[in-house]
PDB file with SEQRES, HELIX, SHEET and CRYST1 records, atoms N, CA, C and O in Angstrom:
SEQRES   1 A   57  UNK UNK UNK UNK UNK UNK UNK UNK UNK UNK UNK UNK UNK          
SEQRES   2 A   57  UNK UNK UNK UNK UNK UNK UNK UNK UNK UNK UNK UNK UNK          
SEQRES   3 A   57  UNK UNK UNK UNK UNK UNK UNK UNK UNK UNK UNK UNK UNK          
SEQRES   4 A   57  UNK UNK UNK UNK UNK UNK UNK UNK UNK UNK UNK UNK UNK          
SEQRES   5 A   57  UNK UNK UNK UNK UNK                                          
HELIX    1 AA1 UNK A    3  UNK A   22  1                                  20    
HELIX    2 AA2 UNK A   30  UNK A   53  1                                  24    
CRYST1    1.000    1.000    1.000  90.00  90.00  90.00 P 1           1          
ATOM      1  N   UNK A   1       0.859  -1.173   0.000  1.00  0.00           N  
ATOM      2  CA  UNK A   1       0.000   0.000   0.000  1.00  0.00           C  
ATOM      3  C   UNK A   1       0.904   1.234   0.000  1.00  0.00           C  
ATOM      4  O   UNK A   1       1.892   1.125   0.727  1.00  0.00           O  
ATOM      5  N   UNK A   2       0.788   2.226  -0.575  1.00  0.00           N  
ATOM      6  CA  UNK A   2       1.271   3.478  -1.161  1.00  0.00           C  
ATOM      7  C   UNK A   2       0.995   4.452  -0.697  1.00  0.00           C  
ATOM      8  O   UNK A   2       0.081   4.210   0.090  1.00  0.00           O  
ATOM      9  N   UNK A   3       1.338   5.965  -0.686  1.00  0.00           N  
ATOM     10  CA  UNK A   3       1.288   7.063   0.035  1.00  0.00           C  
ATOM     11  C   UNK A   3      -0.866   7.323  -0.399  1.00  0.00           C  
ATOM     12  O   UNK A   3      -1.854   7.480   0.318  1.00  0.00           O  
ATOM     13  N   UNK A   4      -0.650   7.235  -1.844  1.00  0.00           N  
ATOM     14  CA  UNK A   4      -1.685   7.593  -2.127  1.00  0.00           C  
ATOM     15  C   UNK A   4      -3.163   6.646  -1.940  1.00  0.00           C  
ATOM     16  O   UNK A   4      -4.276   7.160  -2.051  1.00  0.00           O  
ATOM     17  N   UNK A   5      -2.977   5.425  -1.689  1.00  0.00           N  
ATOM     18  CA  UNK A   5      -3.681   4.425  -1.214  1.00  0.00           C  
ATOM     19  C   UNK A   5      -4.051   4.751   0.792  1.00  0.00           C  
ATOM     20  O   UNK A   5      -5.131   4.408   1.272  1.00  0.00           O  
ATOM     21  N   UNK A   6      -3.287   5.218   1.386  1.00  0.00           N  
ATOM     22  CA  UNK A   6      -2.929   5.712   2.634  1.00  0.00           C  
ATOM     23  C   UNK A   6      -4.129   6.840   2.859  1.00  0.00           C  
ATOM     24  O   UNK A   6      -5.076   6.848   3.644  1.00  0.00           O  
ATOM     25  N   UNK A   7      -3.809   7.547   2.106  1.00  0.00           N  
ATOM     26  CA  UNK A   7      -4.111   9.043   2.299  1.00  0.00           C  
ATOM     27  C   UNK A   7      -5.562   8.949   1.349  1.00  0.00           C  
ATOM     28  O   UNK A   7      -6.310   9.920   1.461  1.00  0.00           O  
ATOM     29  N   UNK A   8      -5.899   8.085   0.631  1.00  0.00           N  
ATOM     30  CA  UNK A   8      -7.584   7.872   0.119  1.00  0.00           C  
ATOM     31  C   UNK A   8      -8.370   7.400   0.922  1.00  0.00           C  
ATOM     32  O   UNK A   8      -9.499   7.877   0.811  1.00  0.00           O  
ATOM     33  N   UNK A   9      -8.243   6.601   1.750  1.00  0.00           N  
ATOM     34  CA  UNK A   9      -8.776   5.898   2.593  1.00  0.00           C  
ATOM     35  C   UNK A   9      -8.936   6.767   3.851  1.00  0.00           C  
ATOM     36  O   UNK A   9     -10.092   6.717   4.270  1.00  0.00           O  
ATOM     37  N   UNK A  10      -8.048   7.619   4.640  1.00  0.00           N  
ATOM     38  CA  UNK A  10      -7.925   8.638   5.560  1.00  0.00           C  
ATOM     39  C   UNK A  10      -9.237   9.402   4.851  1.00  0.00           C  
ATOM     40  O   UNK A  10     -10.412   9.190   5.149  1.00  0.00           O  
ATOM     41  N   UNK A  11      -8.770  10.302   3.885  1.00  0.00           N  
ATOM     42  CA  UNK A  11      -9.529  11.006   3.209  1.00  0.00           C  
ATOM     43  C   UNK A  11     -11.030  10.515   3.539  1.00  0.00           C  
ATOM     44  O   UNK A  11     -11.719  11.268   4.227  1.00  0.00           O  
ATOM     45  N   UNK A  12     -11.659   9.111   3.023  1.00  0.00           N  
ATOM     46  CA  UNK A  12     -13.168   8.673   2.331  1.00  0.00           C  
ATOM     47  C   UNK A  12     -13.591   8.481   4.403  1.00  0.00           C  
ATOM     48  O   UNK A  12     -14.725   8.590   4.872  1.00  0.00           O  
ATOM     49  N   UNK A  13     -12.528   8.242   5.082  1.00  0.00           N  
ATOM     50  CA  UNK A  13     -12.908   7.704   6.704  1.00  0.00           C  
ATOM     51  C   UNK A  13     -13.440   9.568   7.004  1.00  0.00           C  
ATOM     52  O   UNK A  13     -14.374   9.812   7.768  1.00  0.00           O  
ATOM     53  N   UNK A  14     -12.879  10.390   6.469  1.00  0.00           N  
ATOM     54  CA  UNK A  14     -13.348  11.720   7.036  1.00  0.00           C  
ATOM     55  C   UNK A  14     -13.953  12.038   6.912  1.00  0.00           C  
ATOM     56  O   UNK A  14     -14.551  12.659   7.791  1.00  0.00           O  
ATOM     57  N   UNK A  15     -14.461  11.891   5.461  1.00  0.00           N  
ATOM     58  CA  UNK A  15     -15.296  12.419   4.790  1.00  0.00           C  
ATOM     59  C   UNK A  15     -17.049  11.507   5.435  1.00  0.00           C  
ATOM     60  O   UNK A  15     -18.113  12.125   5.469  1.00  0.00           O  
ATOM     61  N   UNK A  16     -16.916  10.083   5.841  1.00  0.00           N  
ATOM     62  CA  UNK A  16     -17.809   9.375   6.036  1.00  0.00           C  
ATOM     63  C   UNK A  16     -18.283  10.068   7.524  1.00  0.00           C  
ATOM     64  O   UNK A  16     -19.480  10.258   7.741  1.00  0.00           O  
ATOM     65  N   UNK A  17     -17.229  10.431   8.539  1.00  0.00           N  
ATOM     66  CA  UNK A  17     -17.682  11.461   9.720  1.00  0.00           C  
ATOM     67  C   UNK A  17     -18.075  12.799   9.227  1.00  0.00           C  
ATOM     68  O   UNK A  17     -18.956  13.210   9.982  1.00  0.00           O  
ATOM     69  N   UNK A  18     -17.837  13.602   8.365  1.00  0.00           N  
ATOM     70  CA  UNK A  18     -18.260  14.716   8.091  1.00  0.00           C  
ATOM     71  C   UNK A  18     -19.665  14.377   7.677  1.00  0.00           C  
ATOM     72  O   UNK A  18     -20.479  15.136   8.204  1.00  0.00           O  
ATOM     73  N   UNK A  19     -20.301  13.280   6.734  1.00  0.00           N  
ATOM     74  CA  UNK A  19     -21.217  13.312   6.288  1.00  0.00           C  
ATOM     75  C   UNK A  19     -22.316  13.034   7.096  1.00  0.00           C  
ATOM     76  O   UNK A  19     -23.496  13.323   6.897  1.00  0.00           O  
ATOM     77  N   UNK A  20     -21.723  12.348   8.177  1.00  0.00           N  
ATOM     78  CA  UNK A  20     -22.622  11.842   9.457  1.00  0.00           C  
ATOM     79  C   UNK A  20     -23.242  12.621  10.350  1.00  0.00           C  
ATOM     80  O   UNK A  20     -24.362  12.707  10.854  1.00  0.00           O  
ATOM     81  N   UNK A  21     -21.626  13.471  10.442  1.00  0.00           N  
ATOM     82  CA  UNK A  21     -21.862  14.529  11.582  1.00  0.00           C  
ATOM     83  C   UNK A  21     -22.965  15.659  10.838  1.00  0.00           C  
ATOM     84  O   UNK A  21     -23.809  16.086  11.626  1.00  0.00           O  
ATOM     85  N   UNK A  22     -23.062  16.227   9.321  1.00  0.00           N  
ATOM     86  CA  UNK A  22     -23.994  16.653   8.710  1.00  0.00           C  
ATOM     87  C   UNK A  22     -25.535  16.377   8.974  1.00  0.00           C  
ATOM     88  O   UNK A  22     -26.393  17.157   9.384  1.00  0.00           O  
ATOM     89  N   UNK A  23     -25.656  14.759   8.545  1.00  0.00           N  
ATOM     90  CA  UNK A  23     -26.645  14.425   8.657  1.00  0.00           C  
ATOM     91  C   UNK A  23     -27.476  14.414  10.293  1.00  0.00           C  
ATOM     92  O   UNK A  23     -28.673  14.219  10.500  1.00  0.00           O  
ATOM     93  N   UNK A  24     -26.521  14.657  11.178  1.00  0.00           N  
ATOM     94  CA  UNK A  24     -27.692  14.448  12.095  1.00  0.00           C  
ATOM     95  C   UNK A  24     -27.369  15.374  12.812  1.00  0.00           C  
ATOM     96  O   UNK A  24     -27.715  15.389  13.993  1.00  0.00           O  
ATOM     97  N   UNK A  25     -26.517  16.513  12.177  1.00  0.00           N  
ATOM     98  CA  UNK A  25     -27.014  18.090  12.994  1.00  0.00           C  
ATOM     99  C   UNK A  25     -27.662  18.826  11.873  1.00  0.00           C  
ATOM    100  O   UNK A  25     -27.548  20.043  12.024  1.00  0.00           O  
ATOM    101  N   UNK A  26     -28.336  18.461  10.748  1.00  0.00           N  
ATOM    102  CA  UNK A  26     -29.300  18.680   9.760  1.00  0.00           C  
ATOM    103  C   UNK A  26     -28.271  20.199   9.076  1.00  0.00           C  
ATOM    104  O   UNK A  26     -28.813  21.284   8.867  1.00  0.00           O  
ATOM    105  N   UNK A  27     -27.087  19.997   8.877  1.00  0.00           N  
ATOM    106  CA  UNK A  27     -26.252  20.991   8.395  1.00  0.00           C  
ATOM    107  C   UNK A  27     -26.041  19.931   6.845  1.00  0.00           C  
ATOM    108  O   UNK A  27     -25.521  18.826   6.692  1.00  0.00           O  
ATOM    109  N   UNK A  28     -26.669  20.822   5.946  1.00  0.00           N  
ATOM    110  CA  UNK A  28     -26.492  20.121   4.841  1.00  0.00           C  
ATOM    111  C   UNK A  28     -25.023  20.807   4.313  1.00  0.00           C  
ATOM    112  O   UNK A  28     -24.840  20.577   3.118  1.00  0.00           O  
ATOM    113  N   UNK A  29     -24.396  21.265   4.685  1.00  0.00           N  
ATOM    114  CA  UNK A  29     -23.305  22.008   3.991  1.00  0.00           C  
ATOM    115  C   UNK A  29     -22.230  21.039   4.742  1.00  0.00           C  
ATOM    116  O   UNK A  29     -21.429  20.374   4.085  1.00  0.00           O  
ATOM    117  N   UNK A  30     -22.250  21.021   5.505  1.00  0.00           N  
ATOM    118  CA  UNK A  30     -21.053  19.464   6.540  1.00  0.00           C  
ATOM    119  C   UNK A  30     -21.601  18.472   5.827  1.00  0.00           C  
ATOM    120  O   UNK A  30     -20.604  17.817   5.522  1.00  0.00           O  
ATOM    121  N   UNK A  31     -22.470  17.958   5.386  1.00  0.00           N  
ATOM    122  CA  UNK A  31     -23.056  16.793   4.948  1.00  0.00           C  
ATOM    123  C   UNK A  31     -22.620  16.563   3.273  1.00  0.00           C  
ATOM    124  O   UNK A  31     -22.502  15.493   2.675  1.00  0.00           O  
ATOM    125  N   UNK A  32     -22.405  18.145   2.690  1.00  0.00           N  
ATOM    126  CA  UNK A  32     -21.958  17.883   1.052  1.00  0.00           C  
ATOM    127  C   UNK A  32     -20.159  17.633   1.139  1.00  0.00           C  
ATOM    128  O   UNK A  32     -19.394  16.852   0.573  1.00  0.00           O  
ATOM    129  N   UNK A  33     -20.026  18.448   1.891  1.00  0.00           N  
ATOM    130  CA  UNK A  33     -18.554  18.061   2.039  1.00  0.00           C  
ATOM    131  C   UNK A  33     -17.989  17.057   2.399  1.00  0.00           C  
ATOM    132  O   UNK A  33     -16.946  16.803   1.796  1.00  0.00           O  
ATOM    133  N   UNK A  34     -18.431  16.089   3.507  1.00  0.00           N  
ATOM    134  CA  UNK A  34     -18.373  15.080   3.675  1.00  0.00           C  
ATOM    135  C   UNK A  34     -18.963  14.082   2.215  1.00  0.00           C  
ATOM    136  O   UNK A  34     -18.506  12.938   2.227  1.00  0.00           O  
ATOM    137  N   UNK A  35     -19.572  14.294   1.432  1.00  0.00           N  
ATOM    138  CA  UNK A  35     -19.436  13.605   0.676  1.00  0.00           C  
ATOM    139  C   UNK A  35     -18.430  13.826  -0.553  1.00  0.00           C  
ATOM    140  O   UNK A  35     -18.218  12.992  -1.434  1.00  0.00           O  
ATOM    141  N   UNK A  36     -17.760  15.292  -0.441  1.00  0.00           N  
ATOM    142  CA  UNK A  36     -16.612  15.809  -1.431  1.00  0.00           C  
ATOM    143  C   UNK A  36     -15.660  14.875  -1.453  1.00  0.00           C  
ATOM    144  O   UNK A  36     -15.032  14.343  -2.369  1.00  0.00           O  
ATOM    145  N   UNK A  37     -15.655  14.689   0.509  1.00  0.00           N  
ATOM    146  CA  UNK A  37     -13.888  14.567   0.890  1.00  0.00           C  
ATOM    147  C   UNK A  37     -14.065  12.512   0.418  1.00  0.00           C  
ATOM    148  O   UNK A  37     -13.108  11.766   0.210  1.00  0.00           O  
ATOM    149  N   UNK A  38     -15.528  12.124   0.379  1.00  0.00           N  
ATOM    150  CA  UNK A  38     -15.436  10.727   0.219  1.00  0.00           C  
ATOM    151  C   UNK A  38     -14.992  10.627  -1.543  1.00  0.00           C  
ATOM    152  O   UNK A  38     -14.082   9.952  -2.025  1.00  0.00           O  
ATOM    153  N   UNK A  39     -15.708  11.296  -2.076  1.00  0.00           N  
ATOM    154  CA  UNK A  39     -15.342  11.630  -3.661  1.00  0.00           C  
ATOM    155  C   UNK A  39     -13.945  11.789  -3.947  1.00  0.00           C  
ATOM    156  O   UNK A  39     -13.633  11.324  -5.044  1.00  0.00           O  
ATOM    157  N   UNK A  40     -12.796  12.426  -3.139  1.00  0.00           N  
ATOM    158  CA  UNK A  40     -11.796  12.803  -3.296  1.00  0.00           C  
ATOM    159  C   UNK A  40     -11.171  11.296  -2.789  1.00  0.00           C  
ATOM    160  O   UNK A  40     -10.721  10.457  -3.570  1.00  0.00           O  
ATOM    161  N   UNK A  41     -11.215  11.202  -1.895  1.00  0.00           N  
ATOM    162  CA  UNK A  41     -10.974  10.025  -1.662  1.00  0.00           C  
ATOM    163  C   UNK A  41     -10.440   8.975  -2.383  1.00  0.00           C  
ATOM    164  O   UNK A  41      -9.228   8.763  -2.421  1.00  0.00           O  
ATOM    165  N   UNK A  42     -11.530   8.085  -3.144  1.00  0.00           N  
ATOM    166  CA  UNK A  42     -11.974   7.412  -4.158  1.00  0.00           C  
ATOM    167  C   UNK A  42     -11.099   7.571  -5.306  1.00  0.00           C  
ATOM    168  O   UNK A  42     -10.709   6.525  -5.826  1.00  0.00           O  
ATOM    169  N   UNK A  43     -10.695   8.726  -5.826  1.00  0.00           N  
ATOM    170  CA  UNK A  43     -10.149   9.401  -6.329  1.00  0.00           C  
ATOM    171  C   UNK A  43      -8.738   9.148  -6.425  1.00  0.00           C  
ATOM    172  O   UNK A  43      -8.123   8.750  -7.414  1.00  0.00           O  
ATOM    173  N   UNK A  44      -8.207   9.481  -5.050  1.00  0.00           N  
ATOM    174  CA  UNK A  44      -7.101   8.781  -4.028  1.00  0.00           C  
ATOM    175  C   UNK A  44      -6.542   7.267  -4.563  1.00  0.00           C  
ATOM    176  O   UNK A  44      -5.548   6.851  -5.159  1.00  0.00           O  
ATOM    177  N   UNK A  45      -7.623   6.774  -4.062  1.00  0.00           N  
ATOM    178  CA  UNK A  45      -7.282   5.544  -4.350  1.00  0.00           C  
ATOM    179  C   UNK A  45      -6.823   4.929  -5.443  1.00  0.00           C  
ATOM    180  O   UNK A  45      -5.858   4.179  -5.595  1.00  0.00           O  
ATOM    181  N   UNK A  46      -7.819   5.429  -6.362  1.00  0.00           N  
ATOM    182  CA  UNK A  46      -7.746   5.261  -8.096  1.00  0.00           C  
ATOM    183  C   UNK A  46      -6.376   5.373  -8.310  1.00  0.00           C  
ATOM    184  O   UNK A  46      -5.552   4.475  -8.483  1.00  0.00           O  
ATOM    185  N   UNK A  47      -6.182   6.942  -8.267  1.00  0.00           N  
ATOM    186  CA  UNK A  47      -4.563   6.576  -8.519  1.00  0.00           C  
ATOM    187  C   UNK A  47      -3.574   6.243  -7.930  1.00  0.00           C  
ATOM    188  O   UNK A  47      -2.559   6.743  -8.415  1.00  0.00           O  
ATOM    189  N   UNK A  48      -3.324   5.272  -6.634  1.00  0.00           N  
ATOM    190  CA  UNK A  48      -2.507   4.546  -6.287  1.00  0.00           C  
ATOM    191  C   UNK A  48      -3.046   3.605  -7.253  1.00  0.00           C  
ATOM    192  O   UNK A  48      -2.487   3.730  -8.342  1.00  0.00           O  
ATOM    193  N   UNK A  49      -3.870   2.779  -7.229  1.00  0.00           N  
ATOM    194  CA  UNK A  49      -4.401   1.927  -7.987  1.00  0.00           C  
ATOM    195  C   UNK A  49      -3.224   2.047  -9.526  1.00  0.00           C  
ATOM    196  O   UNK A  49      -2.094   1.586  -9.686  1.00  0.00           O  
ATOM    197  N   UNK A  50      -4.042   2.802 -10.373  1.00  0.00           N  
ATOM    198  CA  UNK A  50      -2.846   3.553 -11.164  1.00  0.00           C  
ATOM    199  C   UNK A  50      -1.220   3.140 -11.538  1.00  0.00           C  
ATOM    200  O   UNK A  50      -0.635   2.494 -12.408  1.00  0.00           O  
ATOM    201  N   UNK A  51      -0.841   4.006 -10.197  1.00  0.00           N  
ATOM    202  CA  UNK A  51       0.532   4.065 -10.004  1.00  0.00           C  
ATOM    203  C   UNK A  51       0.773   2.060  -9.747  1.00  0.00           C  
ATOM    204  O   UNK A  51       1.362   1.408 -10.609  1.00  0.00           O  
ATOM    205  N   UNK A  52       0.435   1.667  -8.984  1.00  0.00           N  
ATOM    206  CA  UNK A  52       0.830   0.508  -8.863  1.00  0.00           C  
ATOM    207  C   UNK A  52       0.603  -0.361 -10.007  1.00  0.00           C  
ATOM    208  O   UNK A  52       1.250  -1.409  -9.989  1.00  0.00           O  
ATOM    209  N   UNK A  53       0.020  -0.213 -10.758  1.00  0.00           N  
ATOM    210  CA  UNK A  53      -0.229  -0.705 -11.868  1.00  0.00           C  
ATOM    211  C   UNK A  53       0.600  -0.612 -12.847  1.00  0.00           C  
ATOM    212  O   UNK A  53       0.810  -1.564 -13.598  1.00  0.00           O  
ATOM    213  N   UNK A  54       1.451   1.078 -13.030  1.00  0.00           N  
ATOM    214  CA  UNK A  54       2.417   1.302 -13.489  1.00  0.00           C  
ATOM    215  C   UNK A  54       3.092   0.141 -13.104  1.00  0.00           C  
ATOM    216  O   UNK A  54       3.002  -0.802 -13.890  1.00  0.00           O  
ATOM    217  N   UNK A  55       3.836  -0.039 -11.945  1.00  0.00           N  
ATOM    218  CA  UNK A  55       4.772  -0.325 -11.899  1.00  0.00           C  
ATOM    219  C   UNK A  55       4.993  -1.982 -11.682  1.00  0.00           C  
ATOM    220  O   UNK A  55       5.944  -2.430 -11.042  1.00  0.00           O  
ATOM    221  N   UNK A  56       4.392  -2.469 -12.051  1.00  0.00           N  
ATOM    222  CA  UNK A  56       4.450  -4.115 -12.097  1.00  0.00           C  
ATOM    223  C   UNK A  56       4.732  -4.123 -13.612  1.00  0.00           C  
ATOM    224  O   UNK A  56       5.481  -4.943 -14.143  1.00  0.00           O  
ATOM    225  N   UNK A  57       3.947  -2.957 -14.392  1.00  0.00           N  
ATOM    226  CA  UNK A  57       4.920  -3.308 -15.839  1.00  0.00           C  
ATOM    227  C   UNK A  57       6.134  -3.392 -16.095  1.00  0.00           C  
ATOM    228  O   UNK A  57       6.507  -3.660 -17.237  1.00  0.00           O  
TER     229      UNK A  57                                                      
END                                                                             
């Protein structure tokens, strides 16, 4: 696992408390972001995904 595999997963775990903490203090603006930071995340991952893929070629 890779810097960027590391740091996607951190990322989508924050983002899953931001969206929570949104949803049940009815703050839809904590609640979109929390779903940004899970989007970014994902994202994250992809390209470790990516990169590691590079490099077995």
């Amino acid at each position: 696992m890779d810097k960027e595999h590391i740091k996607g997963a951190a990322k989508k775990a924050e983002g899953s408390v931001k969206e929570a903490a949104g949803k049940a203090t009815g703050d839809k603006s904590l609640e979109m972001k929390g779903k940004a930071d899970k989007v970014e995340g994902e994202a994250r991952k992809t390209a470790g995904d990516m990169k590691d893929a590079f490099k077995k070629k």
